[in-house]
C-alpha positions, -999 to +999 in steps of 0.1 A: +863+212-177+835+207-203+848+206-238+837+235-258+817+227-293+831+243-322+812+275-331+792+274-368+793+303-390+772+302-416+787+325-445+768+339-470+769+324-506+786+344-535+749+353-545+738+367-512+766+385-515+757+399-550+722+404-542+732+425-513+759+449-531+736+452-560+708+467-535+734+489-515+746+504-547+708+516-557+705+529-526+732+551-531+724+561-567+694+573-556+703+587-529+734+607-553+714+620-574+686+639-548+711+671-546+704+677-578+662+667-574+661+692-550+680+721-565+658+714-596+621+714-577+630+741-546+656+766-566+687+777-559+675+795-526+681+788-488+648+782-473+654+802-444+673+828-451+663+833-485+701+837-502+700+835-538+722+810-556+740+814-590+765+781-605+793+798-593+788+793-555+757+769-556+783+746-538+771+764-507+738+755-507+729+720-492+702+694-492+687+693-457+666+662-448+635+672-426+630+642-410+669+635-403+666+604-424+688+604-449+680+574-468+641+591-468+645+605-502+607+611-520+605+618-555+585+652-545+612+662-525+587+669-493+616+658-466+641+678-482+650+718-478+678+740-493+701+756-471+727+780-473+761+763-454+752+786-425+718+780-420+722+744-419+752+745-398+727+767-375+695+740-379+720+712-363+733+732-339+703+744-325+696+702-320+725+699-305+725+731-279+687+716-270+699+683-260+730+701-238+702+726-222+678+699-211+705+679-195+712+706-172 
């Protein structure tokens, strides 16, 4: 038998390491805060069923991305849509019953 070599890792230094967390957690401050961009620009109103919203039970309306990216968040809010808990539930579903019916 051959003797193996010994595998090299190289490990990241304690700055690429920094670097990296420091970029992970803009990305999710931005991304935190586009609820709240896009109850301000499209209302507190489900784009498709047209529900109204009040603060007591806008915790049923949710941010749908368009584009199913969810890291694609534009200022102008052009890949996002409110919708009400059931609508959205309904948008993925619909996805999901697609991919099952074309299988067949």
């Amino acid at each position: 038998m051959k003797p193996r070599r010994p595998i090299t890792v190289k490990l990241p230094t304690e700055a690429e390491i920094d670097a990296k967390v420091r970029s992970m957690r803009a990305v999710i401050d931005d991304n935190a805060s586009y609820r709240q961009k896009s109850l301000r620009i499209h209302g507190l109103i489900c784009a498709r069923c047209a529900r109204e919203f009040d603060q007591s039970n806008v915790h049923l309306l949710t941010v749908h991305h368009r584009d199913g990216n969810h890291s694609n968040n534009p200022p102008d809010g052009s890949n996002w849509e409110n919708l009400c808990s059931h609508c959205h539930d309904d948008v993925h579903s619909r996805g999901e019953l697609g991919e099952y019916l074309s299988r067949k």
